[in-house]
Each structure stands twice: as structure tokens, then as C-alpha cells.
C-alpha positions as a Python dict, from the first residue, in 0.01 Angstrom:
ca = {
    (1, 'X'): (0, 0, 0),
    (2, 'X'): (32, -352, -159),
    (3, 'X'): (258, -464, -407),
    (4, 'X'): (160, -720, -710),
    (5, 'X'): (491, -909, -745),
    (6, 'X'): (307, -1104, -1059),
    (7, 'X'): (162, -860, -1205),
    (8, 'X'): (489, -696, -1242),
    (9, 'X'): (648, -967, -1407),
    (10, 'X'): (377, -1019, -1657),
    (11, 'X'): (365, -680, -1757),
    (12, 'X'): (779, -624, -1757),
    (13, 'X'): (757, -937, -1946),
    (14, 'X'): (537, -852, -2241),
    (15, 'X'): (683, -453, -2219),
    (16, 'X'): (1021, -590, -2304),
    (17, 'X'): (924, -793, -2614),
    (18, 'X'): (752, -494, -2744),
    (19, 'X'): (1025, -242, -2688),
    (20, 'X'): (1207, -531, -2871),
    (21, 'X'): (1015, -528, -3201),
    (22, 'X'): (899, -164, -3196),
    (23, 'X'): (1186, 40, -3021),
    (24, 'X'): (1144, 324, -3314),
    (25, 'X'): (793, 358, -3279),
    (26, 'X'): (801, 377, -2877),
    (27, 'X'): (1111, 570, -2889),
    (28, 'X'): (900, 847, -3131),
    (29, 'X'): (622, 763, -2864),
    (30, 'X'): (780, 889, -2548),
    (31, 'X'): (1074, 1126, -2664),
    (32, 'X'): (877, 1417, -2656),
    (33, 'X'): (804, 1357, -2255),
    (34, 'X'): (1142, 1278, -2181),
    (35, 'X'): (1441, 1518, -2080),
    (36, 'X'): (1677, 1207, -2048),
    (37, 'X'): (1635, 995, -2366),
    (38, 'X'): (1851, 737, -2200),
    (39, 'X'): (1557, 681, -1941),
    (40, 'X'): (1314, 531, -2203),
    (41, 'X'): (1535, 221, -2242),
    (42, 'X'): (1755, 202, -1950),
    (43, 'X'): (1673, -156, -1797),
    (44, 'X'): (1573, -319, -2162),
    (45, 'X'): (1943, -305, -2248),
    (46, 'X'): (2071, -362, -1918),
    (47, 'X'): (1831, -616, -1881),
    (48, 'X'): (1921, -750, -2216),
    (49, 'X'): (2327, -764, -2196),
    (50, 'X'): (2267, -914, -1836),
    (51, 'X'): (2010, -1213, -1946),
    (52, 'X'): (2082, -1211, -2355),
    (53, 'X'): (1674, -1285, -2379),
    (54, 'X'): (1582, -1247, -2734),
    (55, 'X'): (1258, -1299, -2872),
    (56, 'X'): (1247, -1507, -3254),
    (57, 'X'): (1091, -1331, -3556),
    (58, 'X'): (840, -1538, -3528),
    (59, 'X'): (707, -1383, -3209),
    (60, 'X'): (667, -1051, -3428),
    (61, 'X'): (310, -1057, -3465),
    (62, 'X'): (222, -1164, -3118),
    (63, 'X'): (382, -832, -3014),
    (64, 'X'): (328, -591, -3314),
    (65, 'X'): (278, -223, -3187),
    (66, 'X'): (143, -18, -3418),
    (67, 'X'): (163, 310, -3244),
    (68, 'X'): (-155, 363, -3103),
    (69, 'X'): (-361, 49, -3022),
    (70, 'X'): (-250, -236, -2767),
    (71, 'X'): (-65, -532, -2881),
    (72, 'X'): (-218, -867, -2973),
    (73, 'X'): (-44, -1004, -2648),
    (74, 'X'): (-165, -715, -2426),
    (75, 'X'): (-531, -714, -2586),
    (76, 'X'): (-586, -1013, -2520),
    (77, 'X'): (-431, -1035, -2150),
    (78, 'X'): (-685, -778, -2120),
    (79, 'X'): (-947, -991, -2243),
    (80, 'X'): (-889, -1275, -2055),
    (81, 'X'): (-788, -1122, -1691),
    (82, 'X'): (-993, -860, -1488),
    (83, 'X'): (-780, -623, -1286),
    (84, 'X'): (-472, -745, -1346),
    (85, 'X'): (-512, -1053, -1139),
    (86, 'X'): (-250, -1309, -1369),
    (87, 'X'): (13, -1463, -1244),
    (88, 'X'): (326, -1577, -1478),
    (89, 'X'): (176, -1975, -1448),
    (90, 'X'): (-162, -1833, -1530),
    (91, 'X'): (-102, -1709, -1831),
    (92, 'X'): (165, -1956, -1953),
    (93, 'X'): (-194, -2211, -1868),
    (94, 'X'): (-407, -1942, -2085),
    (95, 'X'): (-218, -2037, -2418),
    (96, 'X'): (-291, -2368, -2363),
    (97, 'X'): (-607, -2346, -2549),
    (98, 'X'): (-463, -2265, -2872),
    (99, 'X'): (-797, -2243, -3066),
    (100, 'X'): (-948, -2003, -2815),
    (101, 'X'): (-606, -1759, -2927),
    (102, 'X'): (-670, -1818, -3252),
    (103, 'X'): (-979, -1728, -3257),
    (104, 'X'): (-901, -1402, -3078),
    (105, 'X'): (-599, -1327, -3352),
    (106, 'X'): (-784, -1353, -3612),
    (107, 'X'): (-1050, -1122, -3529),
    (108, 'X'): (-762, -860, -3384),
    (109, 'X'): (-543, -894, -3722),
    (110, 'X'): (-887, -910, -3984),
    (111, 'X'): (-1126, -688, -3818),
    (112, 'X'): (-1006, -384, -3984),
    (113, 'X'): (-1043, -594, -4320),
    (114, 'X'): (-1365, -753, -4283),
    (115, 'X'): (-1514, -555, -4558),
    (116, 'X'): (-1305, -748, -4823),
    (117, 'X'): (-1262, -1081, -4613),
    (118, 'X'): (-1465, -1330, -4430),
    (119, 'X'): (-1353, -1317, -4082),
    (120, 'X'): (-1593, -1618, -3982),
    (121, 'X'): (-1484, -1820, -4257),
    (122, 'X'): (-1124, -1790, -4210),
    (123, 'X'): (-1163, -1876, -3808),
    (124, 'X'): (-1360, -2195, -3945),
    (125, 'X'): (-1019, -2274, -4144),
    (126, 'X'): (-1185, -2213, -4492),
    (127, 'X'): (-913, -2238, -4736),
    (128, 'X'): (-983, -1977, -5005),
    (129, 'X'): (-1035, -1700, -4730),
    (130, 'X'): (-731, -1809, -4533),
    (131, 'X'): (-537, -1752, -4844),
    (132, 'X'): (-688, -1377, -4971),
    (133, 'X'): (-645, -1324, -4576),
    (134, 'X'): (-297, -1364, -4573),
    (135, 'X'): (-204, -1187, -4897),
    (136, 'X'): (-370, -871, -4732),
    (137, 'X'): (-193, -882, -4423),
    (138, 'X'): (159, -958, -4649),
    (139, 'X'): (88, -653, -4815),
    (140, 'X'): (64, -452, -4474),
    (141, 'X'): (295, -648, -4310),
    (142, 'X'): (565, -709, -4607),
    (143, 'X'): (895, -730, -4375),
    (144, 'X'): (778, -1042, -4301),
    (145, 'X'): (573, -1244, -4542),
    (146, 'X'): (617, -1605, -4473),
    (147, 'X'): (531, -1522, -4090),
    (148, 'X'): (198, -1386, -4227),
    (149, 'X'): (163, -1791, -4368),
    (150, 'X'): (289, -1925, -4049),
    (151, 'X'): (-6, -1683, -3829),
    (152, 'X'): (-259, -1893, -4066),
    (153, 'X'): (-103, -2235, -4141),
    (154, 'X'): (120, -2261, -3808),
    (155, 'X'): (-52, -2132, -3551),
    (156, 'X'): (-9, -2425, -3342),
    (157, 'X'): (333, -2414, -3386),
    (158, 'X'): (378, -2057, -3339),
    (159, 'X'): (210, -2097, -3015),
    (160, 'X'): (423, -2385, -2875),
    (161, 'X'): (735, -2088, -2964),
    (162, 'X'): (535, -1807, -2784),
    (163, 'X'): (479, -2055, -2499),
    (164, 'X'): (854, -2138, -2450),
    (165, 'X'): (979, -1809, -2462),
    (166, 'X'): (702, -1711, -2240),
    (167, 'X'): (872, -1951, -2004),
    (168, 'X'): (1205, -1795, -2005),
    (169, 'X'): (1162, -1414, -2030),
    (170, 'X'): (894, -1473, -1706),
    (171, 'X'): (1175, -1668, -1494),
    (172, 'X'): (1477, -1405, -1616),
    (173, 'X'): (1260, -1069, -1542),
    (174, 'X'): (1171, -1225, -1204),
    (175, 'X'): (1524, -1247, -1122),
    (176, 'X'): (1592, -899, -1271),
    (177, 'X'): (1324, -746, -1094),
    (178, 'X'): (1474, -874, -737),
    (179, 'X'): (1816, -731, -788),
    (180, 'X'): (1596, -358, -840),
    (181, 'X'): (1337, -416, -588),
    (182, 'X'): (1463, -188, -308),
    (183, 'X'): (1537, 74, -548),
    (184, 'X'): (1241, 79, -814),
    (185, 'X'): (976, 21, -540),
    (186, 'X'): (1078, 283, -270),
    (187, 'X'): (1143, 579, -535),
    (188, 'X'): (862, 505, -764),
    (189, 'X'): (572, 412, -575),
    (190, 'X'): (686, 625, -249),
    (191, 'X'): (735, 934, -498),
    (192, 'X'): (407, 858, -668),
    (193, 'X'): (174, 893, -361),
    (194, 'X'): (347, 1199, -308),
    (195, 'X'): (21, 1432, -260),
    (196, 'X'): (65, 1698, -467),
    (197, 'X'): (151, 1445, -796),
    (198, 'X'): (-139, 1203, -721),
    (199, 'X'): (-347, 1517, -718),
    (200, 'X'): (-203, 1622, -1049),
    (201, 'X'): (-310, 1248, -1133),
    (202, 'X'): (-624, 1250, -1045),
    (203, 'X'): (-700, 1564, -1230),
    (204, 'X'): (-509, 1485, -1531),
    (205, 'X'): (-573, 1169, -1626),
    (206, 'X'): (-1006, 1218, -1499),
    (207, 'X'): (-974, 960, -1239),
    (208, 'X'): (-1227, 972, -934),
    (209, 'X'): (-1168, 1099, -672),
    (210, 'X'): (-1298, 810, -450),
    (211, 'X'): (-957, 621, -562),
    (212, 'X'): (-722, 661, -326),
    (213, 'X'): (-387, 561, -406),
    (214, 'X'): (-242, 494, -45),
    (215, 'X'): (-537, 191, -74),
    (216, 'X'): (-461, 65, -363),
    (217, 'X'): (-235, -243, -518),
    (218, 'X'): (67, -187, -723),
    (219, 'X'): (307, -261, -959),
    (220, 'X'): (587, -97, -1098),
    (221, 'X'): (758, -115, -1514),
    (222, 'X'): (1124, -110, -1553),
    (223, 'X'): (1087, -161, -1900),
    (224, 'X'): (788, 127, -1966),
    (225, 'X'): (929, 402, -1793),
    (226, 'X'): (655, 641, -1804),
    (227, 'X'): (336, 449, -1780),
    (228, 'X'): (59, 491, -1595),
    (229, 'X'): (-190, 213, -1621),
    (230, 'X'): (-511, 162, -1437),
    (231, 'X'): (-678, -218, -1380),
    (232, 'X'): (-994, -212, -1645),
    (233, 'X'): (-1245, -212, -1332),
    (234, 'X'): (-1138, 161, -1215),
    (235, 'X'): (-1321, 32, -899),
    (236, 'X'): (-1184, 197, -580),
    (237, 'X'): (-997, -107, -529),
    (238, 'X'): (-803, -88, -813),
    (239, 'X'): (-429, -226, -958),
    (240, 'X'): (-194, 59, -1099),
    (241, 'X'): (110, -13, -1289),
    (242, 'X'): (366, 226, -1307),
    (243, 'X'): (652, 359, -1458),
    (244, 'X'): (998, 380, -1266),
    (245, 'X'): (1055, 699, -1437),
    (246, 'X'): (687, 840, -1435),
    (247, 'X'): (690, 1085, -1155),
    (248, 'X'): (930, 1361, -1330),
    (249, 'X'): (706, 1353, -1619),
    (250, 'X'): (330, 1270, -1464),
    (251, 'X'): (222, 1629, -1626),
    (252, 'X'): (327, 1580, -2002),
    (253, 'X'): (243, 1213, -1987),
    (254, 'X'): (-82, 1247, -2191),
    (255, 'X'): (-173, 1038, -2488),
    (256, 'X'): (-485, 1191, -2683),
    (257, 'X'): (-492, 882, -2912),
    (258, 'X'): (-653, 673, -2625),
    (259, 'X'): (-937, 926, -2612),
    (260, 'X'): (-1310, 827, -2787),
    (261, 'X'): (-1623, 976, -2778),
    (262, 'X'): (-1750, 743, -2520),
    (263, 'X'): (-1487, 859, -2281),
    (264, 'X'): (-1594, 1257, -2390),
    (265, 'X'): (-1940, 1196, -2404),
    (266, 'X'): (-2006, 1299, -2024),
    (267, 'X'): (-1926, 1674, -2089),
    (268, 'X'): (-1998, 1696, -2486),
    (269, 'X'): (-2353, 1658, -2545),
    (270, 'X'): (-2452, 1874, -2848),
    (271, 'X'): (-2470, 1755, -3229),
    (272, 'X'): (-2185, 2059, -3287),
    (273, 'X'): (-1976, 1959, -3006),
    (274, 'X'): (-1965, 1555, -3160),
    (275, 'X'): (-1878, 1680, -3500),
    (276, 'X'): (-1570, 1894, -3357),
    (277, 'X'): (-1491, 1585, -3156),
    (278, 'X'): (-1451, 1396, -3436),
    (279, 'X'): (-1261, 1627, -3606),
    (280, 'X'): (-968, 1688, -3321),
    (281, 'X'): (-954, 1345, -3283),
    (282, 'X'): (-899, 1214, -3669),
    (283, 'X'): (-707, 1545, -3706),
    (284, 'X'): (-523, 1666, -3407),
    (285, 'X'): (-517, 2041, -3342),
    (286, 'X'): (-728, 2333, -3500),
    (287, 'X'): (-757, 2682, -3445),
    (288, 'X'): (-1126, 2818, -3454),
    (289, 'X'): (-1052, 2932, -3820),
    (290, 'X'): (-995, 2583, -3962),
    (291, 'X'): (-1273, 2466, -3769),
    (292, 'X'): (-1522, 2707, -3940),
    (293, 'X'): (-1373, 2603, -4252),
    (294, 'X'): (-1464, 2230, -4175),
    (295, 'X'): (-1790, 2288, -4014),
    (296, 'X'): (-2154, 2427, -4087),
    (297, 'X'): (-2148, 2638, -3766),
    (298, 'X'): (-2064, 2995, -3743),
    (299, 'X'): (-1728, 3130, -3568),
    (300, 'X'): (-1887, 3266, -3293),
    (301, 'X'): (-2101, 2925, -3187),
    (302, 'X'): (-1764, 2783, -3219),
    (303, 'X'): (-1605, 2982, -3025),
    (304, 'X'): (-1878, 2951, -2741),
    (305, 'X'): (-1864, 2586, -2759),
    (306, 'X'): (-1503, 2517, -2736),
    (307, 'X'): (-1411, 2801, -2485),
    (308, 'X'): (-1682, 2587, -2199),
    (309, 'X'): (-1523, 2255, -2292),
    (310, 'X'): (-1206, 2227, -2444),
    (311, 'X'): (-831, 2315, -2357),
    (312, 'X'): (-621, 2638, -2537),
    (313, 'X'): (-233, 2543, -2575),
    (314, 'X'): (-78, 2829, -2822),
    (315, 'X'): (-342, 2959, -3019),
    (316, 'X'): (-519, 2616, -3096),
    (317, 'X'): (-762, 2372, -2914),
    (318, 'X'): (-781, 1999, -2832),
    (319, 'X'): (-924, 1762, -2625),
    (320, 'X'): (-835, 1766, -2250),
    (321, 'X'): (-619, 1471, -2155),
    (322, 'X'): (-879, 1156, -2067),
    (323, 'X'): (-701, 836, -1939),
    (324, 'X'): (-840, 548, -2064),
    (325, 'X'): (-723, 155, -1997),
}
């Protein structure tokens, strides 16, 4: 067993500023897993009253959850570093190329827009699509309209902020993390290679076999208490990040948003199957009598489908819990 001090850091880092700006959201997120609420923020306000670290406004859209897909900060982290392999300097270095992050939040924030903007034309700086840009991301993001401005006429500037506070919340978790080292890392890792739980992983979250956790590098969250994160690679040598508070609660810890069809496709392979896919996922739950509704099958094909692939939990089906990075 390895531990990735930097990783850590990184991670803790960016988790805090989110739990910052979206503590509703990830408190709605997690309660349901949780028999302690107090666990979900423990170490963010300890962490906070001990260091006083808080982020500007201005910082908002850097670290903007919206519930279900990762962060501008974390997406791109993602993008730019395989396997967790960044180091606090590393990344601080990454936002040097301010154009290259531009780029990148443009396409994050206007993607879902393209069909009424120009994505190309606002990256190439083209005023009249920078400007119907920004009044349709004010009028999604209306608690903070003049940021919306800055994210297309101050980037620069919004990047030297990120940058600086970048600087200090990497140098004050670092120092928080030491004082919890001996506690965090013998209870959450030594519990978490516990056999029977990284079975229960394993099986839960559809990770092979072949991985064994005693081999593997990690890192551990005080500020995302139930996490369970696996380097992009899932090679056998793998990083895993992991919540301090994740072993009570490894077998409610499932999030169906992160699950697609190209993660299901392995075990669904029939026209019917895809269209009830699509359906639990846009939906949620359905008993076989909504699904008939929905769908030009009959009950009993239903039925015979669902009953080979998919999980029962009180009268209605879903999709089984798929773990995806």
C-alpha cells in the first residue's frame, strides 16, 4: 500500500471549494447515505474556522456543481492529468496557459448551447457571439450576472484570482492534512482493505477483479467523506481516492446518475433493452406497468427482459449500481 500525499492535497483542495459554493446541493447529494449528517462536513468547517480560507465570488464558476456532472475545475484536472499523477506545483504550472483554459471553459459552459450559439466563434473572441453567449449563461446563471461578463471579458484576470487562491488553499490543506494523517490514513485506508468491504467494492461498484487494492496507490478526502474515486486508467495499477467516512456507508454509496449506456452496454444488447435503458435513466424508477405504458413491447417481454438484467428494490426496477470515473 502506497500513499499519494499530492494527490490528496489536490483533490482536498478543489473538494473544499466546491462544498463551499454548493453545500445545499452536496448536502441533498449525500444525506440520504449518511446516519450522521454531521459527517458530510466535519473537516470543511473545522478546516475552515482553523485556516479562515475563503474562496471570492469570482471563483464561482470555476467550481460550479450542478448536481450531477463534474466541476469545470475537476473536468478539466481530468483532462489534463492521467491517473491522478498532479502534484499541487503541477497544476498551479497548468493554469499558466490561460488560453488553453479558456478554450476548455468555453466548450464546458456552451456545449449544452451550441444549438443557438457559435461555440468556435466565441473561443476565436468574436464579439457578437461573446455577447448572445453571455446573456444565455446570465439567464441560467442569474445570481451572478456580471461574473458571467467577467468568464468572457476577464478571463485573464479571473485566472490570475484562481491562481492565487490556488496557492493558498494548496499550502493550508497540506498543513491540515498533517495534523490528521495518523488518524485519517490508518482508519480509512486500513478499514477499506478490510476483505469483506473491498469485496462488497468490487461487486458493487463493477470493478475487476484483477485490481487488487492491497497493490494499489492511495489517497484519502477529508473534505468528501464518502467518495470513492478510481484513477481514469482502471488499469491494475490504479490511484483510489477515498472518503474518511466511506467504509460505514460503502453499500448505499451508489450514484445512478454516473451511469450511460456505454458503461451498460456489456450486458444490454437488445433494441428493447436500450429503449428501457433510456427510460430508467432520464426517468429513474418504473414498475413493469409504467414501462408497458411507455413502450411498444408487451408485459410479459418486459418482464423477461428486466428480470435477467436489472435489479428489484420494492416493487420497481433500475439499473444496477455501475461506477464510473
Amino acid at each position: 500500500m502506497r500513499i499519494n500525499h499530492n494527490a490528496g492535497i489536490v483533490y482536498d483542495a478543489v473538494a473544499y471549494t466546491i462544498n463551499h459554493f454548493n453545500m445545499k446541493r452536496i448536502h441533498t447529494q449525500h444525506k440520504p447515505f449518511v446516519k450522521n449528517e454531521d459527517d458530510i462536513f466535519e473537516n470543511y468547517y473545522e478546516f475552515k474556522k482553523k485556516y479562515a480560507v475563503e474562496p471570492s465570488n469570482d471563483l464561482y464558476l470555476f467550481f460550479y456543481f450542478d448536481g450531477t456532472n463534474l466541476t469545470l475545475m475537476s473536468s478539466y484536472l481530468a483532462e489534463c492529468f492521467e491517473d491522478l499523477d498532479y502534484t499541487p506545483q503541477l497544476v498551479l504550472e497548468l493554469f499558466q496557459d490561460k488560453a488553453k483554459f479558456r478554450k476548455f471553459a468555453y466548450r464546458y459552459y456552451l456545449y449544452p448551447l451550441k444549438k443557438d450559439v457559435d461555440v468556435k466563434a466565441v473561443i476565436n473572441g468574436d464579439d457578437r457571439n461573446m455577447a448572445k453567449a453571455s446573456v444565455l449563461l446570465t439567464s441560467i446563471h442569474n445570481d451572478y450576472p456580471l461574473l458571467i461578463h467577467k468568464l468572457f471579458y476577464e478571463f485573464d484576470e479571473l485566472v490570475d484570482e484562481l491562481i492565487h487562491f490556488l496557492k493558498l488553499i494548496f499550502d493550508n490543506v497540506g498543513k491540515y492534512r498533517k495534523t490528521k494523517k495518523r488518524e485519517f490514513y490508518r482508519t480509512a485506508v486500513d478499514n477499506f482493505l478490510n476483505s469483506d468491504k473491498a469485496n462488497e467494492v468490487h461487486k458493487s461498484h463493477y470493478i475487476d477483479k484483477k485490481v487488487n487494492f492491497n497493490k494499489q496507490m492511495f489517497a484519502v478526502s477529508l473534505f468528501r467523506s464518502l467518495v470513492i474515486y478510481i484513477s481514469p486508467s482502471r488499469s491494475i495499477e490504479a490511484t483510489l481516492i477515498i472518503g474518511n467516512k466511506v467504509n460505514p456507508y460503502i453499500s448505499g454509496n451508489y450514484n445512478y446518475r454516473h451511469i450511460t449506456k456505454i458503461s451498460a452496454s456489456t450486458i444490454f444488447t437488445t433494441q428493447a433493452m436500450s429503449d428501457i435503458i433510456d427510460i430508467l435513466m432520464k426517468e429513474g424508477e418504473k414498475s413493469v406497468t409504467q414501462l408497458c405504458i411507455r413502450l411498444p413491447y408487451s408485459r410479459t417481454n418486459i418482464t423477461e427482459y428486466i428480470k435477467k438484467s436489472f435489479v428489484k428494490a420494492s416493487g420497481f426496477f433500475h439499473i444496477p449500481p455501475v461506477f464510473r470515473t
